[in-house]
Structures are given as C-alpha cells and as structure tokens.
N, CA, C and O atoms as a GROMACS GRO file, in nm:
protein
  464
    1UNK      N    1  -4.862   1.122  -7.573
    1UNK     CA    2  -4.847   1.005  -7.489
    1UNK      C    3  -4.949   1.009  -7.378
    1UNK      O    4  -4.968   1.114  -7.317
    2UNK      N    5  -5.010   0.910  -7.350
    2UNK     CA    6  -5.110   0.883  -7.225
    2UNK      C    7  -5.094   0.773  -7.149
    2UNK      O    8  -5.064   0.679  -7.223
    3UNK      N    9  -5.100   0.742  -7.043
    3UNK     CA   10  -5.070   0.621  -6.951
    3UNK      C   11  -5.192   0.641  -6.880
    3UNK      O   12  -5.267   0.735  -6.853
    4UNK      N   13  -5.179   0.456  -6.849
    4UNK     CA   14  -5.311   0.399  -6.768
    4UNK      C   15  -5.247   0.346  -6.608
    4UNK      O   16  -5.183   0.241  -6.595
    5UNK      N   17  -5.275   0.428  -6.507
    5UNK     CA   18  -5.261   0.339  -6.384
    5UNK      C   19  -5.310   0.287  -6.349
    5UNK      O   20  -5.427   0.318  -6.370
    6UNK      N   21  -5.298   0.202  -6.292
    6UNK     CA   22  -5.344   0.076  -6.226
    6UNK      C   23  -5.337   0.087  -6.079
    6UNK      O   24  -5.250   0.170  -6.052
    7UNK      N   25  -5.382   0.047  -5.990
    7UNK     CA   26  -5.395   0.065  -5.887
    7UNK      C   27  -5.521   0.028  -5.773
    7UNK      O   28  -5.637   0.061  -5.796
    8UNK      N   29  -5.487  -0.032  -5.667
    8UNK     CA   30  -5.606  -0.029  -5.552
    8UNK      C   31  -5.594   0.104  -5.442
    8UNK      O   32  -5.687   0.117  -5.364
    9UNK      N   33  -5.534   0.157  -5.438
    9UNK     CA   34  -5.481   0.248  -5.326
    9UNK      C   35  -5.477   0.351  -5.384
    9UNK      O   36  -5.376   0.381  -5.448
   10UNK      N   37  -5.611   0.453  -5.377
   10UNK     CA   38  -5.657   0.597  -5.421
   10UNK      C   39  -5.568   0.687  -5.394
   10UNK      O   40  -5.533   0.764  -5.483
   11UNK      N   41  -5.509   0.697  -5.256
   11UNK     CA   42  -5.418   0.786  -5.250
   11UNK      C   43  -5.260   0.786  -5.341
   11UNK      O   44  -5.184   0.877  -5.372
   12UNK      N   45  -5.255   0.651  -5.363
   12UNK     CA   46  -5.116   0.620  -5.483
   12UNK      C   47  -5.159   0.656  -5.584
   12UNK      O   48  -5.082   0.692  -5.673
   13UNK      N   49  -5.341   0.657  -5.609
   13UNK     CA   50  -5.321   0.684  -5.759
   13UNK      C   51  -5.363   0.827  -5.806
   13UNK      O   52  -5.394   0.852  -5.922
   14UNK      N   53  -5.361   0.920  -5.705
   14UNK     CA   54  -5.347   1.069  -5.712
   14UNK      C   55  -5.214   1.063  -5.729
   14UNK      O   56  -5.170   1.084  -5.842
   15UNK      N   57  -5.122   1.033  -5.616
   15UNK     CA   58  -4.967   1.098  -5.626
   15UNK      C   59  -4.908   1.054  -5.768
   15UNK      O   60  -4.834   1.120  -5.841
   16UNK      N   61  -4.954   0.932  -5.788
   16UNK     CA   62  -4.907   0.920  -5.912
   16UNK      C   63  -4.946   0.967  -6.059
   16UNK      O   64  -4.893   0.947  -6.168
   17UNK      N   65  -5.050   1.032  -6.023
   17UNK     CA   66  -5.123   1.092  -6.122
   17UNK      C   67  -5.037   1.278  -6.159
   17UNK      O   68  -5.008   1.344  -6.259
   18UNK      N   69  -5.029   1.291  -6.039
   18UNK     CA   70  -4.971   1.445  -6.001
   18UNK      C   71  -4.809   1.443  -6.036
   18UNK      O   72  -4.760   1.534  -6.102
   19UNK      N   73  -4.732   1.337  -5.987
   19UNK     CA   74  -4.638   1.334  -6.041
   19UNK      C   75  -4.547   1.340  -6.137
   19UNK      O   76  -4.437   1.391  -6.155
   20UNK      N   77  -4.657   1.243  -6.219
   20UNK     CA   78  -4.642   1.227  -6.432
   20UNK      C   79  -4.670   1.317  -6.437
   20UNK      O   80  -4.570   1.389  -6.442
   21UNK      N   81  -4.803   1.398  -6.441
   21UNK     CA   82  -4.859   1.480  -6.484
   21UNK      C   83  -4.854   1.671  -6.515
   21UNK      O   84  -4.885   1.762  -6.592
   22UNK      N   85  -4.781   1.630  -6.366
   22UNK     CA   86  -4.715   1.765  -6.334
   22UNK      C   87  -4.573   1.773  -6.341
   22UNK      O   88  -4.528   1.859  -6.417
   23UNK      N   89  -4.489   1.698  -6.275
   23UNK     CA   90  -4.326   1.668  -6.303
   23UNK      C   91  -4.298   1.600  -6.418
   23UNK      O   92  -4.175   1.594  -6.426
   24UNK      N   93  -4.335   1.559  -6.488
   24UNK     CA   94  -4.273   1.504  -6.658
   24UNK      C   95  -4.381   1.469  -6.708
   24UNK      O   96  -4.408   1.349  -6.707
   25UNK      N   97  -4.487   1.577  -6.773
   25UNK     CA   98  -4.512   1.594  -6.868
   25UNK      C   99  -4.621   1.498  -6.917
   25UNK      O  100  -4.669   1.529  -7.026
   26UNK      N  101  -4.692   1.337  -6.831
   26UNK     CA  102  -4.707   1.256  -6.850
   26UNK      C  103  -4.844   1.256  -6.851
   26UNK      O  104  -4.889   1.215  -6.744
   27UNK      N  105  -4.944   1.293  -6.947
   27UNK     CA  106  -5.160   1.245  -6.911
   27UNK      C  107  -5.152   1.114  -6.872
   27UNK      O  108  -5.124   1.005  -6.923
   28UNK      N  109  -5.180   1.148  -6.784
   28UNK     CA  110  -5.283   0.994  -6.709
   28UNK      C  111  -5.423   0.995  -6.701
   28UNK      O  112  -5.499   1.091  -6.701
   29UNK      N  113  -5.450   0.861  -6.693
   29UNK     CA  114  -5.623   0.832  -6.631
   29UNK      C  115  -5.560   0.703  -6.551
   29UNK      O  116  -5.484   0.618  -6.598
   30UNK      N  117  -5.623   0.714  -6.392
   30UNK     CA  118  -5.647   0.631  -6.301
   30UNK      C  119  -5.743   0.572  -6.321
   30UNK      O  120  -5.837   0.612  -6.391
   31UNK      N  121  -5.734   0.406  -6.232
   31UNK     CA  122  -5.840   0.354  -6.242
   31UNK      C  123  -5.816   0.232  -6.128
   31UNK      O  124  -5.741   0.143  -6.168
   32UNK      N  125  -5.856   0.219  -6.024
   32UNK     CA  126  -5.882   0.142  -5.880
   32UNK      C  127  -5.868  -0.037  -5.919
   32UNK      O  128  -5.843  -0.118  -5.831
   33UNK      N  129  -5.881  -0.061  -6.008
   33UNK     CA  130  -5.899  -0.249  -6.050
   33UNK      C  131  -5.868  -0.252  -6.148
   33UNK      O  132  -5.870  -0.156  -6.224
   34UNK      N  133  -5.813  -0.418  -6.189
   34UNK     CA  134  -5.771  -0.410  -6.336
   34UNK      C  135  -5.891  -0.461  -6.385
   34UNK      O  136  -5.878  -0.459  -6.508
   35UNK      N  137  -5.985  -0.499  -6.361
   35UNK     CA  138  -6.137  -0.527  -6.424
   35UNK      C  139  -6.151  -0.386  -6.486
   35UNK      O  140  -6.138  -0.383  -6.608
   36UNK      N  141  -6.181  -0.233  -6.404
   36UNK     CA  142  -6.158  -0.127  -6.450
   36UNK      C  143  -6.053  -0.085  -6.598
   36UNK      O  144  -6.060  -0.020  -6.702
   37UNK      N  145  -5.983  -0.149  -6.541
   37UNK     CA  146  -5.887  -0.094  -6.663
   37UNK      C  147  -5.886  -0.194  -6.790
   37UNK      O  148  -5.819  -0.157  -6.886
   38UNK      N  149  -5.945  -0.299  -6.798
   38UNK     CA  150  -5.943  -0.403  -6.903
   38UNK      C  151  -6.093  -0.303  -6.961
   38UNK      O  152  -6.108  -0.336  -7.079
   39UNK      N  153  -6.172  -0.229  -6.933
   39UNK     CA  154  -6.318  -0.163  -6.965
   39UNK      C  155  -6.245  -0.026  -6.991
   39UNK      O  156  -6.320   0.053  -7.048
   40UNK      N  157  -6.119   0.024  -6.964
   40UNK     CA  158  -6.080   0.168  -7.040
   40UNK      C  159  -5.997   0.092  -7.114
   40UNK      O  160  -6.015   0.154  -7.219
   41UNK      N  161  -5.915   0.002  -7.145
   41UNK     CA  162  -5.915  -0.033  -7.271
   41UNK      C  163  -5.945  -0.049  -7.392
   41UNK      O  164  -5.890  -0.035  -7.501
   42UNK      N  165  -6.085  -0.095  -7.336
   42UNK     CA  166  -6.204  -0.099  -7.455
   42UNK      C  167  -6.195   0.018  -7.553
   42UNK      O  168  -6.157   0.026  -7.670
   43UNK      N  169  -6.256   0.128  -7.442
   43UNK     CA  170  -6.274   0.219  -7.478
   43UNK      C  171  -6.166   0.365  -7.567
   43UNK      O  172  -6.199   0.444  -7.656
   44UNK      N  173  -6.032   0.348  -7.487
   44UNK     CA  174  -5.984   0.441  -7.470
   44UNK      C  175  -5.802   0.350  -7.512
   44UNK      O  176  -5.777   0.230  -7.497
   45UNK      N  177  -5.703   0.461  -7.567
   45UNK     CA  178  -5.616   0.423  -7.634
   45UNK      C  179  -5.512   0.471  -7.583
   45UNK      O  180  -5.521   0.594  -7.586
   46UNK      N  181  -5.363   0.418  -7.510
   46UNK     CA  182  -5.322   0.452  -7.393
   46UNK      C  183  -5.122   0.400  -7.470
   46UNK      O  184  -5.106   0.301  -7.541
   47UNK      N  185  -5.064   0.447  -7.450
   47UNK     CA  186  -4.931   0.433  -7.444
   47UNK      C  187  -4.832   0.341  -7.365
   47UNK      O  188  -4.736   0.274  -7.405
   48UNK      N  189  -4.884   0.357  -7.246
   48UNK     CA  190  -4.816   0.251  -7.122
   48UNK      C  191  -4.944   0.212  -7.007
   48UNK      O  192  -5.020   0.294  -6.956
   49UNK      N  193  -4.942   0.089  -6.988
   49UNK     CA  194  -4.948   0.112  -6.846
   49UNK      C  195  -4.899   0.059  -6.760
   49UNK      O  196  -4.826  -0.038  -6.778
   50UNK      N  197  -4.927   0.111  -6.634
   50UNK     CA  198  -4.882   0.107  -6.529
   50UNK      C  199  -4.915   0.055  -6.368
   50UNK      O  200  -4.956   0.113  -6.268
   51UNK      N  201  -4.878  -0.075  -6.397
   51UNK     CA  202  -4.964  -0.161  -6.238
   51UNK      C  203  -4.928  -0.248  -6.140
   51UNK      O  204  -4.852  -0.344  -6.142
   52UNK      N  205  -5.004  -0.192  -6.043
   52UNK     CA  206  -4.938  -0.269  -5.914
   52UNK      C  207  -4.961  -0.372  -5.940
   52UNK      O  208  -5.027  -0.402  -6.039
   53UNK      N  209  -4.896  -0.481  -5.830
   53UNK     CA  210  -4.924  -0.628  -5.824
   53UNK      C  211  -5.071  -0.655  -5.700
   53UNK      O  212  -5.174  -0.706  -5.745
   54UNK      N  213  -5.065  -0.621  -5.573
   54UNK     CA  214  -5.140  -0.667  -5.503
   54UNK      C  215  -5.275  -0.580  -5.526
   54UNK      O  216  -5.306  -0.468  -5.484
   55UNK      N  217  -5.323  -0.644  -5.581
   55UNK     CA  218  -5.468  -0.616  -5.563
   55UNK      C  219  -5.627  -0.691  -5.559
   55UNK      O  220  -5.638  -0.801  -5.613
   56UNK      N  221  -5.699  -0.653  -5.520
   56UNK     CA  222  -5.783  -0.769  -5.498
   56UNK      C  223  -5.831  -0.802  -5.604
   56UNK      O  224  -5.833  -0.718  -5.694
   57UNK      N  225  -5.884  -0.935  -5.627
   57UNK     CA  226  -5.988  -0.995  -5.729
   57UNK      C  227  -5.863  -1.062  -5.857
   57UNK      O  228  -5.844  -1.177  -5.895
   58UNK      N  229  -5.796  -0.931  -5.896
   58UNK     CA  230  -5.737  -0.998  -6.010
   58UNK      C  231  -5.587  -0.910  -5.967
   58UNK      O  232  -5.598  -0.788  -5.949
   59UNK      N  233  -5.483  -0.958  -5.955
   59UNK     CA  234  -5.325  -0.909  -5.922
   59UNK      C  235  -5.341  -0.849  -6.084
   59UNK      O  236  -5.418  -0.839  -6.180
   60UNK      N  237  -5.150  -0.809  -6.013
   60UNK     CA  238  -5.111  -0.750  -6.142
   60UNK      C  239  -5.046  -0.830  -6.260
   60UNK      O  240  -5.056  -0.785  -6.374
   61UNK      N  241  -4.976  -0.953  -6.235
   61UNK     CA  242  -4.960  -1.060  -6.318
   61UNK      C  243  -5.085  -1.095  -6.398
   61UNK      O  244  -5.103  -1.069  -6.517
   62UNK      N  245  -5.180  -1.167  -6.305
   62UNK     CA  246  -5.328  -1.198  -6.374
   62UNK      C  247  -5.356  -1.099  -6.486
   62UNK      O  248  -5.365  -1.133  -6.604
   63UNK      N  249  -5.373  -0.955  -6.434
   63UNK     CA  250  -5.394  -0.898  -6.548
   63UNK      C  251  -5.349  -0.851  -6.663
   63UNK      O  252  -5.406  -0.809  -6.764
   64UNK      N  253  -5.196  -0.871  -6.624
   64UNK     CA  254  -5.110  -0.859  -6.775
   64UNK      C  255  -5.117  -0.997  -6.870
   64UNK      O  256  -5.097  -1.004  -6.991
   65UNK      N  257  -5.151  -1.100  -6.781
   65UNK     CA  258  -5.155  -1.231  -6.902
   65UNK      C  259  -5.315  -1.210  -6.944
   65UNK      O  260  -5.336  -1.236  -7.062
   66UNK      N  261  -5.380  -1.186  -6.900
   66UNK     CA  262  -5.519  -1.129  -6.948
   66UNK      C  263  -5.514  -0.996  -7.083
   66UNK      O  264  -5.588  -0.968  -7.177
   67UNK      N  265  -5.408  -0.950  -7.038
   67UNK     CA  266  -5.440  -0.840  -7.200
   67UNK      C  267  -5.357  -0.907  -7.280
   67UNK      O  268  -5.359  -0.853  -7.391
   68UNK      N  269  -5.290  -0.994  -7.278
   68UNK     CA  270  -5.151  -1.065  -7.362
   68UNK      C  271  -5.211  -1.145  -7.411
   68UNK      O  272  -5.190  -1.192  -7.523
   69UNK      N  273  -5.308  -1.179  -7.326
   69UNK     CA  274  -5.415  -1.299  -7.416
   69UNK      C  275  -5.539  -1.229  -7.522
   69UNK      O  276  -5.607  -1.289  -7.605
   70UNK      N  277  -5.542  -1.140  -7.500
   70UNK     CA  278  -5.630  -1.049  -7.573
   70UNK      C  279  -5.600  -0.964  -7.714
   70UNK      O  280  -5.660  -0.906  -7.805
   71UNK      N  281  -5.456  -0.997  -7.665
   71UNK     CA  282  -5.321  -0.998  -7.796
   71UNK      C  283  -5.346  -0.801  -7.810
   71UNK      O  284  -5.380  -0.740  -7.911
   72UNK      N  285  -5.304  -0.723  -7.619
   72UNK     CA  286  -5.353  -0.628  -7.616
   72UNK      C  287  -5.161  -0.621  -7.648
   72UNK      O  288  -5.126  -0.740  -7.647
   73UNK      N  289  -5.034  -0.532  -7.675
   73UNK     CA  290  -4.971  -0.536  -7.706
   73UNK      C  291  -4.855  -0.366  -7.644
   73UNK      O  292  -4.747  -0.308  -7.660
   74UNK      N  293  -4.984  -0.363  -7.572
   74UNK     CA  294  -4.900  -0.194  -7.532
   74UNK      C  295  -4.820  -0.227  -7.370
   74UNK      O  296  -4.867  -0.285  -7.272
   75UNK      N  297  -4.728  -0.185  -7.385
   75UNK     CA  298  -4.582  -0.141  -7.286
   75UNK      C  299  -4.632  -0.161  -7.127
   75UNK      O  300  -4.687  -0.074  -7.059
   76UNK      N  301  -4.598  -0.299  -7.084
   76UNK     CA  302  -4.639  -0.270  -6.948
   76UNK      C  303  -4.559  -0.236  -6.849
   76UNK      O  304  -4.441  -0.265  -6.870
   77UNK      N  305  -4.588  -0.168  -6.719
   77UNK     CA  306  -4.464  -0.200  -6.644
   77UNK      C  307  -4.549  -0.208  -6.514
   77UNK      O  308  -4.642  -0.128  -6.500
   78UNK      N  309  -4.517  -0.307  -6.415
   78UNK     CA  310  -4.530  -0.364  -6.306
   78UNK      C  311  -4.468  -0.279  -6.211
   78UNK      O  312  -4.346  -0.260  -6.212
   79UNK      N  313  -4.539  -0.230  -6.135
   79UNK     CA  314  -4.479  -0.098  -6.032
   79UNK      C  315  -4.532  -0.102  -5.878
   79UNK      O  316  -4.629  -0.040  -5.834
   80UNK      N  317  -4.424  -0.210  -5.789
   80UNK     CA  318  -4.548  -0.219  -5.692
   80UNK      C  319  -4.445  -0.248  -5.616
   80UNK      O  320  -4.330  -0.258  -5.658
   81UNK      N  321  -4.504  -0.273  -5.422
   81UNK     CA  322  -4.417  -0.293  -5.331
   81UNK      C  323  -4.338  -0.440  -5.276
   81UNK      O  324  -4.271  -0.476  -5.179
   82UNK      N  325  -4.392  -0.501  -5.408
   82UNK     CA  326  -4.387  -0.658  -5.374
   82UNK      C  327  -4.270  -0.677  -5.398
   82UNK      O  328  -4.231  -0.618  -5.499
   83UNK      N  329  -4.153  -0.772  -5.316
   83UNK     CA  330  -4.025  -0.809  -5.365
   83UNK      C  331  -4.002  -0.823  -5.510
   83UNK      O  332  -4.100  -0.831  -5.584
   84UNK      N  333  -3.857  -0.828  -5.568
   84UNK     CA  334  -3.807  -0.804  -5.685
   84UNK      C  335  -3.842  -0.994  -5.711
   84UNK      O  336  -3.782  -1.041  -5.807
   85UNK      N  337  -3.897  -1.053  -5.662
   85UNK     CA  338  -3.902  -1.218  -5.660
   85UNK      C  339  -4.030  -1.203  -5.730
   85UNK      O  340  -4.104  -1.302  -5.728
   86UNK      N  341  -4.062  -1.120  -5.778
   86UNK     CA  342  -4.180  -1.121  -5.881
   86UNK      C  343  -4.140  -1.119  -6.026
   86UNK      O  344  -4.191  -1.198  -6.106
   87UNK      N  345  -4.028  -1.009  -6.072
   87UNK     CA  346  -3.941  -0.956  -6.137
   87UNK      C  347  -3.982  -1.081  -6.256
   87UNK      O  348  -4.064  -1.054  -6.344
   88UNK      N  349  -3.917  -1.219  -6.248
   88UNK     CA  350  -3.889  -1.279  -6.335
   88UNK      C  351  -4.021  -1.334  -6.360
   88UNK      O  352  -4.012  -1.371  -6.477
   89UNK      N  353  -4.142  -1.362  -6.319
   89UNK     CA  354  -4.254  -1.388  -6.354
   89UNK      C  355  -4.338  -1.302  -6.476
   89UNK      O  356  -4.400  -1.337  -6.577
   90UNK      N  357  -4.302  -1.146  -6.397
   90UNK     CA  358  -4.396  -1.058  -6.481
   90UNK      C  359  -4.297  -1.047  -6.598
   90UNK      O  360  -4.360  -1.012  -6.698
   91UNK      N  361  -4.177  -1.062  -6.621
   91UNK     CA  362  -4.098  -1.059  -6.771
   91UNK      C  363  -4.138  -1.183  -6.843
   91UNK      O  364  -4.153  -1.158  -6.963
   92UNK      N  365  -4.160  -1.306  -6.813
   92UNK     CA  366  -4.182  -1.416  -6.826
   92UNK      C  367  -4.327  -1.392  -6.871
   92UNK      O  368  -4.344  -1.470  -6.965
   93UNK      N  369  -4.461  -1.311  -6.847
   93UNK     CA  370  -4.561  -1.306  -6.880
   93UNK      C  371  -4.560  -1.185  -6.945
   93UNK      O  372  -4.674  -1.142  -6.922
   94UNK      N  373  -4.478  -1.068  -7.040
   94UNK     CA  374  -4.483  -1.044  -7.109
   94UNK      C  375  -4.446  -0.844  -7.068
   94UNK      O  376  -4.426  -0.756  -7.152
   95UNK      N  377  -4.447  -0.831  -6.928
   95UNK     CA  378  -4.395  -0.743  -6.884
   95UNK      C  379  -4.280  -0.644  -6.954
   95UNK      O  380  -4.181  -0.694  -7.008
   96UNK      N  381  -4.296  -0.517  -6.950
   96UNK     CA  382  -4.217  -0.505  -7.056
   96UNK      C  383  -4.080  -0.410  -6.947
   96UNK      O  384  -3.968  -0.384  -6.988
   97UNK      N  385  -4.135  -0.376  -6.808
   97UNK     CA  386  -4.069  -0.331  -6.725
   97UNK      C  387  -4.094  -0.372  -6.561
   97UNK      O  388  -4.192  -0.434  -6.521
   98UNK      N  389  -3.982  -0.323  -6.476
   98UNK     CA  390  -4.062  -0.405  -6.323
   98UNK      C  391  -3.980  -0.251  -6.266
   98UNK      O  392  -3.895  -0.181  -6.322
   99UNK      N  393  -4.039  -0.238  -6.149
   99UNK     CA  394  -4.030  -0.136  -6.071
   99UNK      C  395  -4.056  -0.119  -5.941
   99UNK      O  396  -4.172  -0.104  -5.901
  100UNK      N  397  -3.954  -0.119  -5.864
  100UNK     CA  398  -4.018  -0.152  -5.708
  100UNK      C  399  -4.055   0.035  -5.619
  100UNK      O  400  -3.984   0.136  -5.619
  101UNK      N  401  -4.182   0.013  -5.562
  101UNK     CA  402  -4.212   0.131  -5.490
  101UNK      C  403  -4.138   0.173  -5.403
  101UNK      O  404  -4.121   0.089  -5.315
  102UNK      N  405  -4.090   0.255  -5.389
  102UNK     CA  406  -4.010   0.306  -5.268
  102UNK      C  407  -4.056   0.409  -5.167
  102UNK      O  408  -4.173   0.444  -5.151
  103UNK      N  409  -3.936   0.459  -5.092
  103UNK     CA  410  -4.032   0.565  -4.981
  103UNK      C  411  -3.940   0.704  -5.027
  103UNK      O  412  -3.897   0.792  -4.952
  104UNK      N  413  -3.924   0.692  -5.176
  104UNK     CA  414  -3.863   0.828  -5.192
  104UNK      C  415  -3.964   0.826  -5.383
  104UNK      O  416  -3.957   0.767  -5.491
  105UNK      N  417  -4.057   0.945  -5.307
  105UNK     CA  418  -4.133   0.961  -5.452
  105UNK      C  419  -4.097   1.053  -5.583
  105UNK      O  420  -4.151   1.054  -5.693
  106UNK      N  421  -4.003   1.118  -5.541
  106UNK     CA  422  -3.940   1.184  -5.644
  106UNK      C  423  -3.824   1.142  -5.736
  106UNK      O  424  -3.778   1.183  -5.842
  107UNK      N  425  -3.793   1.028  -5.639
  107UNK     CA  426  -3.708   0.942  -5.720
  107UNK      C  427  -3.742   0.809  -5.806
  107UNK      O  428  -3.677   0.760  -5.898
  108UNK      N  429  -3.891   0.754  -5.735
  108UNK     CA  430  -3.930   0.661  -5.819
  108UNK      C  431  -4.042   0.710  -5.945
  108UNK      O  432  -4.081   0.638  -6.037
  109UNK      N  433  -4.074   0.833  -5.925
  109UNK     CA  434  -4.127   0.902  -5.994
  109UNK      C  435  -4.046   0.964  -6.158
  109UNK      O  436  -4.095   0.974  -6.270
  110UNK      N  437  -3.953   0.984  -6.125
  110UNK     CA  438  -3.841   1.004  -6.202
  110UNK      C  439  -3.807   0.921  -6.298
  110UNK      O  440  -3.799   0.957  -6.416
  111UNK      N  441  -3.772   0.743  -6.235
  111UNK     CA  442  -3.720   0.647  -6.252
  111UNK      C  443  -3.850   0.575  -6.331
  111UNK      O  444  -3.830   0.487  -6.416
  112UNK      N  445  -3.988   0.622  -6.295
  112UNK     CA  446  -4.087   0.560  -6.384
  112UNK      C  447  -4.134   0.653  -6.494
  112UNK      O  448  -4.202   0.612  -6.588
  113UNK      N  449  -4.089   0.796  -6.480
  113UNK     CA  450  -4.105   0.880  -6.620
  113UNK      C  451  -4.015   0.802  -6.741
  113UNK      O  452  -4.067   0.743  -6.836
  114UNK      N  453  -3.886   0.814  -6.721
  114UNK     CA  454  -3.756   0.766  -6.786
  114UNK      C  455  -3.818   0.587  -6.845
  114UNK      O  456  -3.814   0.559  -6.964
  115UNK      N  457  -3.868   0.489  -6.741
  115UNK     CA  458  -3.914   0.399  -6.810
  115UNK      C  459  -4.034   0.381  -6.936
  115UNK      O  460  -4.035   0.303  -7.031
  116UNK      N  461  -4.137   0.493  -6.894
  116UNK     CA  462  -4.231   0.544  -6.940
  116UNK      C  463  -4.196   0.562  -7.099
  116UNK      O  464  -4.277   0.613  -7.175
   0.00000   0.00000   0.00000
C-alpha cells in the first residue's frame, strides 16, 4: 500500500508523513500542490490519497473533480481544517472519505490510518 499527500503546509506534510509511516505502517510520498500531485500520478501508482482543501491555485475539491474527470478512480479522502460544511460537496464530487484536522495528532492520525 502507498498513499499520496496532498498538502500546502510542509510542516503537515512531514508529520503526516512520519505518522503513517512510522505509527501504521503506511509509505507515503508528499507533495506541496495538487498540480504536483496530478504529475505523480502520471508517473507513479498510489493506493489512497490524501488532501487538504485550502490550498492555493487549485483546492482540494477542484482537484478531486479533476482526477474524476480523468476517470483517475483511486480512494480519496479530504483531510483538512475546513468545517464539516464541505463534507457533502466533496462526497457529492466523488470523495470517498472526509476528515476534519484536529489538535490531537495521534488521534487523527489513527482515525486516518483506519480510513486509509
């Protein structure tokens, strides 16, 4: 199993890298933009991924209807600090999980292995 994070915020995408990786078992590759990650797609063959909503240029909605349109088909889950008032959008665009960030990382860490 391998997962793709998603992410603008370098320091989230270490902890979250260290977390899977080291506490359940999980390979990751980070990657700062979903422009980035639509180009390790290309390339590279991934199990889940995993992405915030706010980010610049292209959110995290934008970019899940962007691989859905690409008829890309792998497990997403939406993992970010934005109210649960997103929730029904990103299921609605093909989301396959939603996940709100919290200020306890061992527990949302946990809670996104288990979704994983």
């Amino acid at each position: 199993m391998k997962v793709l994070i998603v992410d603008d915020d370098p320091l989230f995408l270490e902890i979250s890298k260290i977390f899977l990786e080291i506490f359940h078992n999980i390979p990751s590759d980070t990657v700062d933009s979903a422009r980035e990650a639509l180009n390790m797609l290309e390339k590279e063959s991934y199990d889940a991924i995993v992405s915030d909503y706010d980010m610049p240029v292209m959110n995290g909605i934008t970019f899940l209807k962007t691989i859905r349109d690409k008829r890309i088909n792998i497990p997403f889950i939406l993992f970010t600090g934005v109210g649960e008032e997103l929730m029904h959008e990103a299921k609605q665009n093909g989301a396959n999980s939603f996940l709100l960030k919290t200020s306890d990382p061992k527990a949302q860490y946990s809670e996104l292995s288990k979704q994983i």
